[in-house]
C-alpha positions as CSV (number, residue, x, y, z in Angstrom):
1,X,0.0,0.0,0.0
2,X,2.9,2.6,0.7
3,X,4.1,1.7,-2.2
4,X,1.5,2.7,-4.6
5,X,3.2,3.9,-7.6
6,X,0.0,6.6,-8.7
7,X,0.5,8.0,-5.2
8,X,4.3,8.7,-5.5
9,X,3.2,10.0,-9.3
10,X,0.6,12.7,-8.1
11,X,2.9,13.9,-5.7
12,X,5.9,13.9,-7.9
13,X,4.2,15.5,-10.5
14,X,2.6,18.1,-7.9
15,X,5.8,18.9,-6.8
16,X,7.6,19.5,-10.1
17,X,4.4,21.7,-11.5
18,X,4.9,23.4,-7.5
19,X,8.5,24.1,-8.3
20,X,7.8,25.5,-11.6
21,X,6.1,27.9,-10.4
22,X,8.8,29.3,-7.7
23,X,8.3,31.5,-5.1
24,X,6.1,34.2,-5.4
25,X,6.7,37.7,-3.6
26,X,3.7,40.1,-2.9
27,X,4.5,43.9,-1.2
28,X,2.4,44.0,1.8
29,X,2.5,47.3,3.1
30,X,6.6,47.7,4.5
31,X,6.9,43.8,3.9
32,X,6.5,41.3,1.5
33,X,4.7,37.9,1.6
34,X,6.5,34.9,-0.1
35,X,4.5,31.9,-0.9
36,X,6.7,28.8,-1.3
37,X,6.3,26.0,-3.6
38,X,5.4,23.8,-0.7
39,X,2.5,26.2,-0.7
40,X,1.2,25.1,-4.2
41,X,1.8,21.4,-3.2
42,X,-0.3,21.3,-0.5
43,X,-3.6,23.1,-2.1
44,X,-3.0,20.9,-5.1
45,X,-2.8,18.0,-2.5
46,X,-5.9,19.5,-1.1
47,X,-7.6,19.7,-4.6
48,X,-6.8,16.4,-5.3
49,X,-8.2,14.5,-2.0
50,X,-11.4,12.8,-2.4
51,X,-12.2,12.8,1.1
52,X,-12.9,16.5,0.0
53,X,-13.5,16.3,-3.6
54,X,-15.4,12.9,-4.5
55,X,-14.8,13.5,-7.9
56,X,-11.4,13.2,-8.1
57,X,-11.9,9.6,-6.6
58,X,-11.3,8.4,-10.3
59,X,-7.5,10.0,-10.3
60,X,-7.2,9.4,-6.4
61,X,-8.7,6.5,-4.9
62,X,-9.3,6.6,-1.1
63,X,-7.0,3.9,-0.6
64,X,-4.2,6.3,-2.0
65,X,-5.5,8.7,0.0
66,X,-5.1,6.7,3.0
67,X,-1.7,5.4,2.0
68,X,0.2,8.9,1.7
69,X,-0.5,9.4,5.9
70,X,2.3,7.1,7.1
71,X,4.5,8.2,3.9
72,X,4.4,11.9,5.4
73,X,6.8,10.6,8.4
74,X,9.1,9.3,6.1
75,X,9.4,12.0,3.6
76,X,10.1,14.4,6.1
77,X,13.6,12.1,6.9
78,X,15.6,13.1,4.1
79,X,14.6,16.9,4.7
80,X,15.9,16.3,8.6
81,X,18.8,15.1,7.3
82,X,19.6,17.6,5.0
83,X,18.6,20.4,7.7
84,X,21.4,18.8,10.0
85,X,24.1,18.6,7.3
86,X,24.1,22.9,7.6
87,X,24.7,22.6,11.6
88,X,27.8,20.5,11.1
89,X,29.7,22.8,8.8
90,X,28.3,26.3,11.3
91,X,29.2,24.1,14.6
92,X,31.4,26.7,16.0
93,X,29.0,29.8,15.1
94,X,26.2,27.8,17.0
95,X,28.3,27.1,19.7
96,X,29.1,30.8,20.2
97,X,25.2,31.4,20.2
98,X,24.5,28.8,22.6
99,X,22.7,30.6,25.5
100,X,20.3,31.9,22.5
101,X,19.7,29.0,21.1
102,X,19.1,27.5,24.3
103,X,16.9,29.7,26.3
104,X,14.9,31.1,23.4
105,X,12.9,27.9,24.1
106,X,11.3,30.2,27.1
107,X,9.9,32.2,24.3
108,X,6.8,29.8,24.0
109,X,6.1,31.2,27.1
110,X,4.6,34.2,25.0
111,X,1.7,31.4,22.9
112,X,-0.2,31.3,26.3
113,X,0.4,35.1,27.0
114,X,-0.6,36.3,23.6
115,X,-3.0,33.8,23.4
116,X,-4.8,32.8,26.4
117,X,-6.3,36.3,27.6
118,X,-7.6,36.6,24.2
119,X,-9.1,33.3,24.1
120,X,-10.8,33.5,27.9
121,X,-11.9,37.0,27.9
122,X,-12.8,37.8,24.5
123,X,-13.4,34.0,22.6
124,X,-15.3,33.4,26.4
125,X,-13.5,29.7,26.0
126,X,-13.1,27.2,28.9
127,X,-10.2,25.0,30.5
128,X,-10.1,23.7,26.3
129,X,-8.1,27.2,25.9
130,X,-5.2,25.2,28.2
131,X,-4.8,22.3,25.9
132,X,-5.0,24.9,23.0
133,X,-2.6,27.9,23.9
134,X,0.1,26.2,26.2
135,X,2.1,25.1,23.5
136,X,2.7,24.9,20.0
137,X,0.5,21.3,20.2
138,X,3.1,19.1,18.7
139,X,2.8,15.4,18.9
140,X,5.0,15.3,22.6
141,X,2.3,18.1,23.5
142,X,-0.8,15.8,22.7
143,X,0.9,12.9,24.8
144,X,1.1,15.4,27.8
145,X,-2.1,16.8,27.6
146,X,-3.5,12.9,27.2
147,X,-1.5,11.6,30.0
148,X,-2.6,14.8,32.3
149,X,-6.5,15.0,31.2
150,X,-7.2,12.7,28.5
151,X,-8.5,13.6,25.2
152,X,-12.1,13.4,25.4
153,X,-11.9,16.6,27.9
154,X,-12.1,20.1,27.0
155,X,-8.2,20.5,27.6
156,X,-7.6,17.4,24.8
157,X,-9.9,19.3,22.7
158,X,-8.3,22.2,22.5
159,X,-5.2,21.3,21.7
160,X,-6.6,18.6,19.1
161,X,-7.6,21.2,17.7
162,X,-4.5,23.5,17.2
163,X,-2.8,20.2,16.1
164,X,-5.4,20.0,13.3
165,X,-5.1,23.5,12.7
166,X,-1.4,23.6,12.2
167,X,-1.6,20.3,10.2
168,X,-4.1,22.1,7.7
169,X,-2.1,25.8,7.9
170,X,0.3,25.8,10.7
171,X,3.0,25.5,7.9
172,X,1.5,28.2,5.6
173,X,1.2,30.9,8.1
174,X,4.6,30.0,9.7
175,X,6.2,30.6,5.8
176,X,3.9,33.7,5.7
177,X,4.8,35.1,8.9
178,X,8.6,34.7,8.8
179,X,9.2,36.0,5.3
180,X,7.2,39.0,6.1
181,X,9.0,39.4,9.7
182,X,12.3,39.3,8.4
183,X,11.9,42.0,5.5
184,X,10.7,44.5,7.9
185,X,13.8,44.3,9.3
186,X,13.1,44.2,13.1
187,X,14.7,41.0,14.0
188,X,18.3,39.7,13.7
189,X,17.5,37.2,11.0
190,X,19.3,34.4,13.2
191,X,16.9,35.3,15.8
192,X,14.1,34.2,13.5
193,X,15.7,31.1,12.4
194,X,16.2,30.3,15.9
195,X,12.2,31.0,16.2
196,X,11.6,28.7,13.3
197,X,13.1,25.4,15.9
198,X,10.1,25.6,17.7
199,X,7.6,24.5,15.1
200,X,7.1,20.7,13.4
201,X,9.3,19.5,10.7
202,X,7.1,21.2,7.8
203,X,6.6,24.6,10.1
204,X,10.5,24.8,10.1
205,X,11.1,24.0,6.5
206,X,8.7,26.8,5.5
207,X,9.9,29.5,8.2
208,X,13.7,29.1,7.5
209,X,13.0,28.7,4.2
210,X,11.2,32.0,4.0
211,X,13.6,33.8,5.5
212,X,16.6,32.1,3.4
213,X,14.4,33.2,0.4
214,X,14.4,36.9,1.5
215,X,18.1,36.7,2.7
216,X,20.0,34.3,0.1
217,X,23.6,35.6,1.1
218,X,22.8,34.1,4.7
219,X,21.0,30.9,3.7
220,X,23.3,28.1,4.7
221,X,23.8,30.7,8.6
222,X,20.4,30.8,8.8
223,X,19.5,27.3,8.1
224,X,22.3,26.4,10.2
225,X,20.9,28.0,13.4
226,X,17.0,26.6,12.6
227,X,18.1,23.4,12.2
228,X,20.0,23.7,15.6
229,X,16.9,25.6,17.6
230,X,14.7,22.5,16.6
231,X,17.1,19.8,17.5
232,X,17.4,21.2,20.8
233,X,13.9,21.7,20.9
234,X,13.0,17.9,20.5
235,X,15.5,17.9,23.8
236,X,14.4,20.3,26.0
237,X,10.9,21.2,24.8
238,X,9.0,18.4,26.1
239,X,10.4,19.0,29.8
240,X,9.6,22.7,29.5
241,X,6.1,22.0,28.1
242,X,5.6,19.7,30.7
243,X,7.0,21.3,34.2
244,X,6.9,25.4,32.7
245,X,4.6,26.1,30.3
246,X,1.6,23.8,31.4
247,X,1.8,24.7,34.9
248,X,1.9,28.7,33.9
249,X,-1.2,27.8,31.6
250,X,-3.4,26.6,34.2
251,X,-2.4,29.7,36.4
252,X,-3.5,32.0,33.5
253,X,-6.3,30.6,33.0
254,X,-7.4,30.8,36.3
255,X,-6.3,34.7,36.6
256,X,-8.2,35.4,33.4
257,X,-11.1,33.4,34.1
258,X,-11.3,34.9,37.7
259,X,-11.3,31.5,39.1
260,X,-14.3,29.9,37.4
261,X,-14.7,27.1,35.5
262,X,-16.2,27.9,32.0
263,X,-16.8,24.6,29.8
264,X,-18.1,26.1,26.9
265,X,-21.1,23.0,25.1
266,X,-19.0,22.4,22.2
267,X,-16.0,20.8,24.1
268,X,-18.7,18.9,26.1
269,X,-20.5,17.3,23.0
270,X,-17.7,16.6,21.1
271,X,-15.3,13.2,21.4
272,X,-11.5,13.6,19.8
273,X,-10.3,10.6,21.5
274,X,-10.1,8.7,17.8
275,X,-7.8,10.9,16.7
276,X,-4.7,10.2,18.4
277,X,-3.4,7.0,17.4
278,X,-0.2,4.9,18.1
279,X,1.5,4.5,14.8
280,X,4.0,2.2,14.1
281,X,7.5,3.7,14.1
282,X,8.8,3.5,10.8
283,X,12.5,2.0,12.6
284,X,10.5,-1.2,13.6
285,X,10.2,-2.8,10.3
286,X,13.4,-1.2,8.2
287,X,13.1,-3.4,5.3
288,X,10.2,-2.1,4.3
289,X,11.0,1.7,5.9
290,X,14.2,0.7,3.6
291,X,12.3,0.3,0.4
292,X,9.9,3.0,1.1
293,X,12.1,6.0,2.2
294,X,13.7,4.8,-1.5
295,X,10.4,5.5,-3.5
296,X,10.3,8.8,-0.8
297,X,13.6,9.9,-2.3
298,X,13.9,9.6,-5.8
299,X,9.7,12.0,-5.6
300,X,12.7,14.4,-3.7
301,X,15.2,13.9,-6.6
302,X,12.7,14.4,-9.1
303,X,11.6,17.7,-7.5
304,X,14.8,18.5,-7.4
305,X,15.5,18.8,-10.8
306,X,13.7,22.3,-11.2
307,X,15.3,24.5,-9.1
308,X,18.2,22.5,-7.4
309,X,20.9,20.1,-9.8
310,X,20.1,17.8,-12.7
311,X,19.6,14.1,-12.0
312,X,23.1,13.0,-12.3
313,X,24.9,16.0,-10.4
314,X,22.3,15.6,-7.7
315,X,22.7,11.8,-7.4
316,X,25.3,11.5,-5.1
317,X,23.9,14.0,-2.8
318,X,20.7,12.6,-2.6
319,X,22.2,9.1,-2.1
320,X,24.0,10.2,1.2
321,X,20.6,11.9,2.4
322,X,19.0,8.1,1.7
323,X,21.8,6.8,3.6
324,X,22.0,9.5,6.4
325,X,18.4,8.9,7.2
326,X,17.9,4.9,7.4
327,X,21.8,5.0,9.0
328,X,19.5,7.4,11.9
329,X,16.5,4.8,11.8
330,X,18.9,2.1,12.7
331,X,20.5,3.6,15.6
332,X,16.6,4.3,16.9
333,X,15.5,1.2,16.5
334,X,18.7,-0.3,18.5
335,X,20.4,2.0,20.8
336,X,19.8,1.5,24.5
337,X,17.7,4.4,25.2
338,X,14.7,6.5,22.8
339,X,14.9,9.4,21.1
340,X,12.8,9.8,17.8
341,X,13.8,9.0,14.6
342,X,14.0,12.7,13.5
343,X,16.4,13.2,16.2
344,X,19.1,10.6,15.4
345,X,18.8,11.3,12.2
346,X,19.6,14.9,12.5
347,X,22.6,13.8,15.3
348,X,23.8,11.5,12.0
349,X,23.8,14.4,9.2
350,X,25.2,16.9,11.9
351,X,28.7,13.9,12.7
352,X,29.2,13.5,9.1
353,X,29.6,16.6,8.2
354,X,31.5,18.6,11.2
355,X,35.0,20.1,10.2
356,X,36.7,17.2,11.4
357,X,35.0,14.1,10.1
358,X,36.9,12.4,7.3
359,X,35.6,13.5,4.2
360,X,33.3,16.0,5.2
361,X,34.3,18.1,2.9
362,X,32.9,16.3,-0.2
363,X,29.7,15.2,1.3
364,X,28.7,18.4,2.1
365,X,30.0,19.7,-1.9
366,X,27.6,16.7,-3.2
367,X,24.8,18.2,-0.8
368,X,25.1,21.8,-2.5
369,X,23.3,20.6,-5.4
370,X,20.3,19.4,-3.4
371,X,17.8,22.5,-2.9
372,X,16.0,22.6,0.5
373,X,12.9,23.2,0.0
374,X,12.8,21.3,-3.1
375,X,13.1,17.9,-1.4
376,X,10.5,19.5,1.0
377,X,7.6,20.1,-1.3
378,X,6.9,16.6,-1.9
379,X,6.3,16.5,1.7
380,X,3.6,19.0,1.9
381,X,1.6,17.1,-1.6
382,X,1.6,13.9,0.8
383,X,0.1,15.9,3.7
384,X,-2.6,17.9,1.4
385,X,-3.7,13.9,0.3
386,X,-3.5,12.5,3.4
387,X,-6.2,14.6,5.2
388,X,-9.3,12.0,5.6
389,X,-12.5,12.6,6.7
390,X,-12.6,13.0,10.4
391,X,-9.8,16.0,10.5
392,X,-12.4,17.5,8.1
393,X,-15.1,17.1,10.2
394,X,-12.7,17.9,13.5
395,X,-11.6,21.4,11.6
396,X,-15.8,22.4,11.2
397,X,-16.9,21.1,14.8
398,X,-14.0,23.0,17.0
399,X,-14.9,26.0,14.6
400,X,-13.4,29.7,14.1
401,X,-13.1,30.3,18.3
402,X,-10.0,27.7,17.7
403,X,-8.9,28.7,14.1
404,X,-8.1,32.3,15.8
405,X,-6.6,31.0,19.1
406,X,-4.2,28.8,16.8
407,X,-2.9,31.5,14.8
408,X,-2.2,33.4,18.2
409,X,-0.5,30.3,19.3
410,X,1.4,29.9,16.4
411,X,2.1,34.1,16.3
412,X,3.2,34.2,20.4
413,X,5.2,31.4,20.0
414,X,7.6,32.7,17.0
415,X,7.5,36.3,18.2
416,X,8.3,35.3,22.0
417,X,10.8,32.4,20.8
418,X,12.8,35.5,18.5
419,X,12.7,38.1,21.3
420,X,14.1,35.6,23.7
421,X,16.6,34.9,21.0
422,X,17.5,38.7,20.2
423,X,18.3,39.2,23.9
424,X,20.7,36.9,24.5
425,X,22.4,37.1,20.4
C-alpha cells in the first residue's frame, strides 16, 4: 500500500508543477509575503483528495488517500537530514550562540500570554483554551495533555484542535509570517531562524525557508541555526512544556477566568479521542522503511530537478541523504535508550559533516546541489492527500473560536521564541 506507484506520481508530478512555479513575492505594506512552492503542493494536494473532492476519486482513490499518511513521516527524513548537514559545517558559530539558542525555548512562554487572555476574555472559552494555547500542540504536546487530562476533555480538545489547525495551515502561516517578519527588518535574521526550531518539521522547512528566500547571502547561517533551535527543541521542549509552560497555563487561565470554570457546550458534545493513534514507528520494520524511504527519495530527486541540480549532479547528494536517514532509523531502533527518529537522524547528518569528520568536505560539496525546500515540497503534496475525513469534520466542529486562538499560538510562540533569542544574540 505505501508503495503505490499513482500516489508517489501525483505527488511527484505536484511537486515538479509546485516548483515550476517558484516562489512568489507580494508587497504587503513595509513587507512582503513569499508563498513557497510547498504552498502550491499542498492546495493541489488539497484539490486532489477525495475525502474533500469525491470527484477526483477516479484519479485518487481513497486507498491512495489513505496510503500517503504514514509516507508523510518518512518524507520528512531526508529533509531532517539535510537540515542537519548545515549545523555540522556552522558548529562553531552555534556554539558561540549557545545561551540563545538554548533559552529562546522560554519564548513559548509568549503562545499562552498572547494567546490565552484573548481566548478566555474575548473568545469566552473554557479550561479547552489550556490544551490549546500552552504550546505549539506538537505530537510530545498531545501525549502530555493525554496523560494529564485525557482527550475526550475540553483540555484534549483544545489542543486537538491547534494540532489539526497547524496540520491544515500551521505550515503556511509560519512561511507567511517569517518571510514577512524578516523584510521589515526588526529582527536579527538568526533570531528568526532560531524561532523557526520551535515548530514541526514542515513549520521549520517553511519558516527558515522564508527567510533564506528573503536573505540568500545568509541561507546556509540561517539554516544552520534553525536546524540547531529545533534539535534542541525535540531535547528540551518536552520538559519545558511539561514542568513550565503547562503549569503557567493553568495559572492564566485561572487569573483570566477569575477563578471559574467555563466549559463552553461544544467541548462537552464533542469526542477527539479517535484521533490520536499509536503508529507504528517507521524504525521497527526497516526493510520495508528501507524500500519506502527509497520511493520517498527519488519524488525528492525528481523535485529536485527544477530549481536544485540535474539528475546525475544531484545523485550523489541525494544518495548520502537516503543513507543519512535509514543510518539514523537504525541507531533508533537499537540504541539502548529513545529518542525519535528525526532526532538521530539529524545527530547522523550533523557527525558527518563537522569540520573534522573524514571526508566531510565532499559530502557536504555533493549536498550543495540538493535544494531545501525542493526535497521538501513533496512533503507537503503527501500531507494535502492525506487529510481524511474525520480532521475534516474535526476542523468544522472545533470552529473559528479555535482557528483564531491557533494562529495566536502559532504568532506568540515565533514572536516570544525570536525576542528571547534577540536578547541573549
Amino acid at each position: 500500500m505505501l508503495l503505490d506507484w499513482r500516489l508517489h506520481s501525483i505527488v511527484a508530478v505536484a511537486a515538479l508543477i509546485s516548483e515550476a512555479i517558484g516562489i512568489i513575492k507580494i508587497p504587503l505594506g513595509p513587507g512582503t509575503l513569499l508563498l513557497l512552492p510547498l504552498f502550491y503542493a499542498f492546495i493541489i494536494g488539497l484539490l486532489l483528495n477525495p475525502h474533500l473532492f469525491s470527484a477526483t476519486s477516479r484519479l485518487v482513490p481513497v486507498k491512495v488517500s489513505e496510503a500517503a499518511a504514514p509516507v508523510i513521516l518518512l518524507s520528512i527524513m531526508p529533509f531532517i537530514a539535510r537540515f542537519g548537514s548545515t549545523i555540522g559545517p556552522a558548529i562553531e558559530q552555534i556554539l558561540s550562540a549557545g545561551p540563545a539558542l538554548i533559552l529562546q525555548e522560554l519564548g513559548n512562554l509568549g503562545t499562552m500570554l498572547v494567546a490565552m487572555p484573548f481566548a478566555v476574555l474575548v473568545l469566552k472559552m473554557g479550561r479547552e483554551a489550556i490544551g490549546a494555547t500552552y504550546s505549539i500542540a506538537r505530537e510530545p504536546n498531545i501525549a502530555i495533555i493525554s496523560d494529564k487530562y485525557g482527550l475526550k476533555g475540553p483540555e484534549g480538545v483544545g489542543v486537538m484542535g491547534v494540532y489539526v489547525v497547524g496540520t491544515m495551515f500551521g505550515t503556511l502561516w509560519f512561511a507567511l509570517m517569517a518571510g514577512y517578519l524578516t523584510t521589515l527588518d526588526i529582527f536579527d535574521p538568526r533570531a528568526l531562524a532560531m524561532a523557526c526550531g520551535v515548530g514541526s518539521g514542515s513549520m521549520v522547512a517553511a519558516c527558515s525557508g522564508a527567510i533564506a528566500g528573503a536573505l540568500p547571502e545568509l541561507r546556509d547561517e540561517l539554516l544552520a541555526f534553525a536546524g540547531a533551535s529545533n534539535l534542541l527543541t525535540y531535547a528540551t521542549g518536552l520538559y519545558i512544556s511539561l514542568f513550565i509552560a503547562l503549569p503557567v497555563a493553568e495559572r492564566v487561565f485561572k487569573w483570566c477566568s477569575g477563578r471559574r470554570e467555563m466549559r463552553s457546550a461544544g467541548a462537552k458534545a464533542t469526542d477527539f479521542s479517535a484521533t490520536v493513534s499509536d503508529a507504528e514507528r517507521p524504525e521497527r520494520h526497516l526493510g520495508q522503511t528501507a524500500i519506502v524511504m527509497a520511493v520517498v527519495c527519488v519524488v525528492g530527486w525528481i523535485s529536485n530537478t527544477i530549481n536544485g541540480g540535474s539528475l546525475l549532479v544531484a545523485l550523489p547528494g541525494m544518495m548520502i541523504l537516503y543513507a543519512m536517514t535509514m543510518l539514523g532509523l537504525v541507531v533508533t531502533r537499537f540504541a539502548p535508550f529513545y529518542l525519535p527518529g528525526v532526532a538521530w537522524v539529524s545527530l547522523v547528518s550533523i557527525v558527518v559533516t563537522l569540520p573534522w569528520f573524514p571526508g566531510n568536505a565532499w559530502i557536504v560539496e555533493q549536498l550543495q546541489s540538493v535544494s531545501f525546500l525542493a526535497i521538501v515540497t513533496p512533503v507537503l503534496a503527501y500531507a494535502g492527500l492525506a487529510l481524511s475525513p474525520r480532521e475534516f469534520t474535526m476542523f468544522r466542529q472545533v470552529g473559528w473560536k479555535l482557528v483564531i486562538v491557533s494562529l495566536l499560538v502559532f504568532t506568540g510562540t515565533f514572536i516570544g521564541s525570536a525576542v528571547v533569542a534577540q536578547a541573549l544574540l
